[in-house]
C-alpha positions in Angstrom: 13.4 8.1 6.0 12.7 5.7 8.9 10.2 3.9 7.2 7.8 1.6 9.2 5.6 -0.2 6.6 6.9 -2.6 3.6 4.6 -4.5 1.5 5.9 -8.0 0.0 4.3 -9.7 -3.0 3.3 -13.4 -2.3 4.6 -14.8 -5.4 5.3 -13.2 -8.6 4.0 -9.2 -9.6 3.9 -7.1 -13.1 7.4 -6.6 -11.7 8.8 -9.6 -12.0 11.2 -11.0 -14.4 8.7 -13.6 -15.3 5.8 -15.2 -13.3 6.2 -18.1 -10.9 3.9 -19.4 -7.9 5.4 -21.4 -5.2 3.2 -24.7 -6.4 3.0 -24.7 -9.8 2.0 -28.6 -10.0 -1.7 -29.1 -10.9 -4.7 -30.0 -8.2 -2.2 -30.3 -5.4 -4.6 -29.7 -3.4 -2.4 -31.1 -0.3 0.4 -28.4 -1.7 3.2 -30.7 -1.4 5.5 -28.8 -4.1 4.8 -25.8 -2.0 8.4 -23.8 -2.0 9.4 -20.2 -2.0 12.1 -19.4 -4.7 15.5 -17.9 -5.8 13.7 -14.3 -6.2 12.2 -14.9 -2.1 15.5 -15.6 -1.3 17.5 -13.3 -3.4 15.4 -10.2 -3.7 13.3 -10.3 -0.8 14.0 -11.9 2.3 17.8 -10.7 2.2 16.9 -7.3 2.0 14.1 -7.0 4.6 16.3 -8.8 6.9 18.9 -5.9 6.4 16.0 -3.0 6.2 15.2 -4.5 9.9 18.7 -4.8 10.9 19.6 -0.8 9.9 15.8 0.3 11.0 15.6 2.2 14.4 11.9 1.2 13.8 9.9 -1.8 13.8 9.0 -2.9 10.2 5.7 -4.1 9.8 5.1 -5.9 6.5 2.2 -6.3 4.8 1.8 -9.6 2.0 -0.1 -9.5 -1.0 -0.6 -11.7 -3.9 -1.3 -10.9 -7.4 -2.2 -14.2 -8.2 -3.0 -17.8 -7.1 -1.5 -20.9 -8.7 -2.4 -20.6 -12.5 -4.3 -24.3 -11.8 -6.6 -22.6 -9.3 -7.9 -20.4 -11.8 -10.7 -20.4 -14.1 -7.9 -19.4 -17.2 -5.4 -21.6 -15.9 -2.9 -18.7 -16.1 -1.5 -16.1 -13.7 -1.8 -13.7 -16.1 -5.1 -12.7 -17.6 -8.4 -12.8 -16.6 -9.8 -15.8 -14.2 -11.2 -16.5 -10.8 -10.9 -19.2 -8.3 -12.0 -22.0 -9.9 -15.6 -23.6 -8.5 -14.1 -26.3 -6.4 -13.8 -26.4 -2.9 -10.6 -27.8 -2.6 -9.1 -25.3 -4.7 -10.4 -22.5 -2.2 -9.6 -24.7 0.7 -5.7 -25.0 -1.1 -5.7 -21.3 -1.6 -6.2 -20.3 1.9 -3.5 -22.6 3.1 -1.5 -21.3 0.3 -1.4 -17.8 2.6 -0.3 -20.0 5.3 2.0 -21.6 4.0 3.7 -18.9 3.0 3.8 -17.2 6.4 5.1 -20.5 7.5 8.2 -20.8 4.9 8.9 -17.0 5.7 8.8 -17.1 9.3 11.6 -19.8 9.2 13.9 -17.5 7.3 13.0 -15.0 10.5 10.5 -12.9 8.8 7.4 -12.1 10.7 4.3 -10.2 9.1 1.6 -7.9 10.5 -0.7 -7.6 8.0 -2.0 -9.5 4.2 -4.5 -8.0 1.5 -6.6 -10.5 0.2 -5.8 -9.7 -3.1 -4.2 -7.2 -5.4 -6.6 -5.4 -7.4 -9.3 -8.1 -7.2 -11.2 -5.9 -10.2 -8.1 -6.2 -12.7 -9.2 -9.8 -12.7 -12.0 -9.3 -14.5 -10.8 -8.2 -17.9 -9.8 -11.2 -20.3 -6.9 -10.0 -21.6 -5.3 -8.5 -18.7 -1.6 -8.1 -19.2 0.0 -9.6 -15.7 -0.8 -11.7 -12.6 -4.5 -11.0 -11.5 -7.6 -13.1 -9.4 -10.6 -11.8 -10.2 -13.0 -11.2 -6.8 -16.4 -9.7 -6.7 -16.8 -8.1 -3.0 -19.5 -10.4 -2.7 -17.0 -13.6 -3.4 -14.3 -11.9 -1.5 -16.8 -11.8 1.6 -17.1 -15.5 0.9 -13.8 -16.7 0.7 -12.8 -14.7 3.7 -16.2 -16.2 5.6 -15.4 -19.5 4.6 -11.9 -20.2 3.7 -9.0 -17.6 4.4 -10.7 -16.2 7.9 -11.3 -19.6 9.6 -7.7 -20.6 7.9 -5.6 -18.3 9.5 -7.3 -18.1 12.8 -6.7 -21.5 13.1 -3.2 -21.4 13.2 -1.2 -19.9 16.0 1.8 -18.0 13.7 -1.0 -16.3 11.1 -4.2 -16.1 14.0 -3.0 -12.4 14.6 -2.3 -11.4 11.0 -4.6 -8.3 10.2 -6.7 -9.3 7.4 -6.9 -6.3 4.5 -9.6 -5.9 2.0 -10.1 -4.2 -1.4 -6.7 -3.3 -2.0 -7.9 -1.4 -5.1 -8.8 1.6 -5.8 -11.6 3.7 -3.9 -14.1 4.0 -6.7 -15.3 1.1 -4.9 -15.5 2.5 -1.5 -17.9 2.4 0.4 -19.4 -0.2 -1.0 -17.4 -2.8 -1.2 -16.8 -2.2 2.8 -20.8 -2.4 2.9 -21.0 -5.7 1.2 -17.8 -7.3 3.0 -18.9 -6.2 6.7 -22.4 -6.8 6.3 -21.8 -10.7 7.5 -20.6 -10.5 11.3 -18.3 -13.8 10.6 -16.2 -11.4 8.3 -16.6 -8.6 10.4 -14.6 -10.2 13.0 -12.1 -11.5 10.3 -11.2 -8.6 8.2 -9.4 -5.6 10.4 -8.8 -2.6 7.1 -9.6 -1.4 4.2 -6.7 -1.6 1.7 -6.9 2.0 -1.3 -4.5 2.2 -4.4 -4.3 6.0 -5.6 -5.0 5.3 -9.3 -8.4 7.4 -10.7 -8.3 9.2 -7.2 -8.6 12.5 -9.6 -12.0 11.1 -10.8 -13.0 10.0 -7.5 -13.5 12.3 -4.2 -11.5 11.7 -1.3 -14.5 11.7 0.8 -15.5 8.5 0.1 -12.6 7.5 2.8 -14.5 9.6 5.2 -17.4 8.1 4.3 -15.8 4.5 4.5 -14.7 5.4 8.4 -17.7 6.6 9.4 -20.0 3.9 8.3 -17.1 1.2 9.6 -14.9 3.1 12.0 -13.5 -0.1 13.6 -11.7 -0.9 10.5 -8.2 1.2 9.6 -8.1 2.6 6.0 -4.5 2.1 4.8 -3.2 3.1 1.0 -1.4 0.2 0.3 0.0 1.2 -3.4 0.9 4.2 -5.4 3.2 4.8 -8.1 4.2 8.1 -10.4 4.7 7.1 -14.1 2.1 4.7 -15.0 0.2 7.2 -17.2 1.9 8.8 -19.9 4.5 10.0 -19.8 5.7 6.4 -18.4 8.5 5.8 -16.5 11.2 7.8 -14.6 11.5 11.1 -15.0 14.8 12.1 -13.0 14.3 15.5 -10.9 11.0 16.1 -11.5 9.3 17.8 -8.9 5.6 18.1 -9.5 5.7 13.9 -9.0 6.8 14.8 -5.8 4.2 17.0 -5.3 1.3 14.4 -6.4 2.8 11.9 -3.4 2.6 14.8 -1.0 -0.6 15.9 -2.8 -2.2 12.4 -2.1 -0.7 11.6 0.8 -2.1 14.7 2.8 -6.0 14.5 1.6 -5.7 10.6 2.4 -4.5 11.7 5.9 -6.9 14.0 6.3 -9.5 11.5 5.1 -8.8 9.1 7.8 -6.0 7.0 5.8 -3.8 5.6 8.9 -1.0 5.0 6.5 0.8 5.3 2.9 3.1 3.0 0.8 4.1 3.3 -2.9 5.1 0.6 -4.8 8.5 -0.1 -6.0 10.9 1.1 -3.5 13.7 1.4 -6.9 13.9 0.2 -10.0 16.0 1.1 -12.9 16.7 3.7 -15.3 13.9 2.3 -17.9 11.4 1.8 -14.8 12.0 -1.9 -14.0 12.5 -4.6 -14.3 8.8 -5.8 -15.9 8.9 -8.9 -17.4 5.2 -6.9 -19.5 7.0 -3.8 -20.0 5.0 -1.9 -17.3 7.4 1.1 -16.7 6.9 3.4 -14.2 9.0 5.9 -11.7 10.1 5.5 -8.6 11.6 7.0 -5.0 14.6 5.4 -6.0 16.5 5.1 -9.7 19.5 2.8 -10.1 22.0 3.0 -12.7 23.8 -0.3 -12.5 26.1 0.5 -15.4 27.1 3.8 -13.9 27.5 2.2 -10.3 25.1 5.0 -8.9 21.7 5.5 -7.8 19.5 8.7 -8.0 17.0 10.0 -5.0 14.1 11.4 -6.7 12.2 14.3 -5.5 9.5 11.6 -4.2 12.2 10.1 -2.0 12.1 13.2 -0.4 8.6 13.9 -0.7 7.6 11.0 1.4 10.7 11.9 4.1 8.2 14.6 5.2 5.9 12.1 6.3 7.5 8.9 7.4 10.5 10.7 9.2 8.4 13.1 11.3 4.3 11.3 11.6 5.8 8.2 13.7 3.5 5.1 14.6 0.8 6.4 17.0 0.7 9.4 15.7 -3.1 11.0 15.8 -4.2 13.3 12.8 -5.3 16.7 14.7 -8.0 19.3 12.8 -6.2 21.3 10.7 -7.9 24.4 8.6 -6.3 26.6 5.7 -7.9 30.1 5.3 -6.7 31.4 2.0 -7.9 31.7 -1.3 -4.8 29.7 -2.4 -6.3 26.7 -3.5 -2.4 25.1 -4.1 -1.9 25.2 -0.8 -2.6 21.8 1.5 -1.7 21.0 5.2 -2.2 18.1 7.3 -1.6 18.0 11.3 -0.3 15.5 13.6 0.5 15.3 17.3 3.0 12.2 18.5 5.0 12.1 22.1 4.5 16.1 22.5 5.2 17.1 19.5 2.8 18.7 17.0 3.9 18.2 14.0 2.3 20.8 10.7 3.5 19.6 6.7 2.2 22.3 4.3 2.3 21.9 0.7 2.7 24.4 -1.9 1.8 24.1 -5.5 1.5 27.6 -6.5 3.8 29.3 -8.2 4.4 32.1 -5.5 5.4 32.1 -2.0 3.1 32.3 0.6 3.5 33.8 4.0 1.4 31.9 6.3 -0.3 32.1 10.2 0.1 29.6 12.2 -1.7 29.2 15.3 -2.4 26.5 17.9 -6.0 26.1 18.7 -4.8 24.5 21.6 -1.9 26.8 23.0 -3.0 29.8 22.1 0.4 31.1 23.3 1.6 29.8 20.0 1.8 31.1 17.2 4.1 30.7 13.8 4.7 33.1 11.0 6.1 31.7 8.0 6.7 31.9 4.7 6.4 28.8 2.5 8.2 28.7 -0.9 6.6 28.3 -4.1 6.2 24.7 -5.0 7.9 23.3 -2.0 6.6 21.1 0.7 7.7 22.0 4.6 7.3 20.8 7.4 7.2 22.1 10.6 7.6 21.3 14.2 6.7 22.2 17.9 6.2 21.3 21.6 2.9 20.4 22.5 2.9 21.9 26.2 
């Protein structure tokens, strides 16, 4: 598969077997009960090492949290509703919370390019939410980056060249929660991406990435989350297909949308789509039947394998047009170290023979024919 991005939760997520924080003592503000835990060590840190060790790639991981400290918040809980509460040392805690973490996971050898701000900073604001949330406004996002977090990080020499993601929710906010964040130059020259989860992305157009790029086209556009089986019908499915076809589905139009890269969420769970210490089931890549000693592939695993094992790093999207009045059908383009590199996705029910040609080497030219509901890709020299 040769994946090259990872994201790792700072603290505790919906997919947890319980929450925890790594300073769970109230108003230490100085965060001298600051420690990772048994999961960091167990569940995370073990297994990136041997992701790196196997990888022909370099790994870049991403951090998020889900939540702060449940005594930074205005709910004093992880869970639920609540923002940072109004105290300056609680924002000035909570950036060298980030820090601190990078600190305790670079001694362990783990090195990071990249944190979201927060995980679905929206969730936050529903009382009752069911898991680890932080409610942020873009407005108070801005601030805390402008203030706190951006002056925080730069300041120290291991987290100076983290990249610094925003949203990291879905893209009915888009653009303007890009407007609001880069309209103050301090934050501008913070925040480096724009983090997009795929939920609601059949209510919302993908134009609004293109939009996004054009109006901030210094700052990458990366989907940082997606996951089958949150809507009904929840959880794993094993073999089915057309999940496989909604990852290649989404991660084409974001491609072609200016989306620089994709990650789902959980890269395995189990057979009942966790563990989730609140129940929140859902599918994944990978299934794993621990009392059968197995574990299943899904159609997604493969799905993605188009993608991750073919568009390397430095790869640039190249125009790519579809005429047909197949509406199923969906391509995105790629060219990366003289290779042009075409995936094609088929939804219809029917084969479809295809032309290929290459605007650039006219020479070239491809007749195929693409299976019903399959996804292909297909490669060539560039010269």
């Amino acid at each position: 598969m040769e994946y090259t991005l990872g994201r790792v939760p700072i603290g505790s997520t919906d997919f947890s077997t319980r929450e925890y924080s790594y300073d769970d003592v109230a108003d230490d503000f100085n965060l001298r009960h600051f420690a990772l835990r048994a999961d960091d060590y167990r569940y995370k840190i073990k297994f990136i090492k041997m992701a790196q060790k196997v990888s022909p790639n370099k790994i870049r991981l991403v951090a998020s949290p889900w939540s702060s400290p449940a005594w930074m918040k205005t709910n004093q809980r992880m869970s639920g509703g609540g923002a940072l509460r109004d105290d300056y040392r609680v924002h000035r805690a909570y950036a060298n919370y980030f820090v601190r973490f990078f600190e305790e996971y670079d001694k362990e050898g783990v090195d990071f390019w990249g944190v979201t701000i927060e995980n679905e900073p929206t969730a936050g604001a529903v009382p009752n939410y069911k898991w680890q949330s932080l409610f942020f406004t873009a407005t108070t996002e801005r601030d805390f980056v402008r203030d706190y977090l951006g002056p925080t990080m730069k300041s120290h020499l291991l987290t100076a060249n983290i990249s610094i993601i925003c949203l990291d929710d879905n893209r009915i906010w888009l653009p303007i929660w890009a407007d609001i964040m880069f309209e103050d130059e301090k934050v501008e020259g913070y925040v480096d991406g724009i983090g997009v989860h795929w939920y609601g992305n059949g209510l919302y157009p993908a134009h609004l990435l293109t939009t996004t790029h054009q109006r901030h086209p210094n700052k990458f556009i990366l989907a940082t989350e997606a996951c089958a089986g949150s809507s009904f019908p929840h959880g794993p499915i094993l073999g089915d297909w057309y999940r496989a076809e909604q990852y290649a589905y989404d991660i084409i139009t974001d491609l072609n949308n200016f989306v620089t890269g994709w990650m789902d969420w959980n890269l395995c769970l189990n057979m009942d789509g966790g563990p989730t210490w609140v129940k929140n089931y859902v599918d994944s890549p990978i299934i794993i039947n621990s009392t059968a000693n197995e574990f299943y592939k899904q159609p997604m695993f493969y799905a993605m394998g188009h993608f991750s094992k073919f568009i390397k790093p430095g790869s640039r999207r190249i125009l790519s047009k579809v005429q047909t009045t197949n509406k199923n059908l969906q391509i995105t383009a790629a060219v990366n170290k003289g290779q042009r590199v075409l995936v094609i996705l088929n939804q219809s029910d029917e084969e479809e023979e295809i032309f290929v040609e290459d605007a650039m080497k006219r020479n070239v030219h491809l007749n195929l024919v693409v299976p019903a509901r399959s996804i292909s890709t297909v490669i060539w020299n560039k010269k």
